[in-house]
C-alpha positions in Angstrom: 26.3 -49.1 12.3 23.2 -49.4 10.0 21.0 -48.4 12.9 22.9 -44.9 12.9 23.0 -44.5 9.0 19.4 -45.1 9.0 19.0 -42.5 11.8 20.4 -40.1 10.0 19.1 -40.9 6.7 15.4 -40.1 8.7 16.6 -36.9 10.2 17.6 -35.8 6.6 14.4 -37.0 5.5 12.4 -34.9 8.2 14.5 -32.3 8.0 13.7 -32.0 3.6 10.0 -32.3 4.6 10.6 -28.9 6.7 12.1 -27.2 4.4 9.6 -27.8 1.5 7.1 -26.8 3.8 9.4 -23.8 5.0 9.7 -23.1 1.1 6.2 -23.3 0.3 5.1 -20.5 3.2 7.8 -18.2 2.2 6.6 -18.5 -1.5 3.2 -17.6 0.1 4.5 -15.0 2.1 6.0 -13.4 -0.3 2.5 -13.5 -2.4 0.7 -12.3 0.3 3.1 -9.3 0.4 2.8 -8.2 -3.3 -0.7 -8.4 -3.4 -0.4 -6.0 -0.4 2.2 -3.6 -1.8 -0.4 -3.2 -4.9 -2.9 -2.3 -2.7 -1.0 0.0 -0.6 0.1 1.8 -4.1 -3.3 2.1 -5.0 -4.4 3.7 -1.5 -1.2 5.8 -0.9 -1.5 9.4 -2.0 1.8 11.0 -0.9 1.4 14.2 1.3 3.0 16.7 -1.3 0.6 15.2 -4.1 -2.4 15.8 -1.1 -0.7 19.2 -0.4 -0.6 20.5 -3.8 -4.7 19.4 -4.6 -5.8 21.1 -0.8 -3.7 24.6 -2.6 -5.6 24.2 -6.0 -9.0 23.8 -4.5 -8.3 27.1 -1.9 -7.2 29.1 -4.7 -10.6 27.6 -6.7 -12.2 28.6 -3.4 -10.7 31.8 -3.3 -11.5 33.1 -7.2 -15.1 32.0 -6.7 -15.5 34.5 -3.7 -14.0 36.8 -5.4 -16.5 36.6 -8.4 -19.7 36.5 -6.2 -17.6 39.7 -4.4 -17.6 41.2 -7.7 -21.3 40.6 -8.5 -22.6 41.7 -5.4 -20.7 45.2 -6.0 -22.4 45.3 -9.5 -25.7 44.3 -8.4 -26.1 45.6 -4.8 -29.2 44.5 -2.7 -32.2 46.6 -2.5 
């Protein structure tokens, strides 16, 4: 009967050890994964943000052409 009791007293034993060492890897896990979520944040530029700059630089684009159109009318070439 002892035999059995100290069986299972081991098999408890072993079975804590695995789960601290389950618990520390999730911990680190979970570490790994917020230090990847900040970098994703700081990399991520959402389509409708990268959208709206491509439309502002066009219509910068657009108004400069425009202006050297408007010069070359004033000053034609020779």
């Amino acid at each position: 009967m002892l035999e059995r009791f100290d069986a299972l007293h081991r098999a408890l034993a072993e079975i804590a050890a695995q789960q601290q060492k389950n618990n520390r890897e999730v911990l680190e896990l979970e570490r790994e994964f917020r230090r990847h979520q900040a970098e994703a944040e700081r990399n991520f530029v959402r389509r409708d943000d990268f959208v709206r700059h491509v439309g502002a630089l066009e219509t910068r684009i657009d108004n400069f052409a425009l202006r050297v159109e408007r010069a070359l009318e004033r000053n034609p070439a020779p």
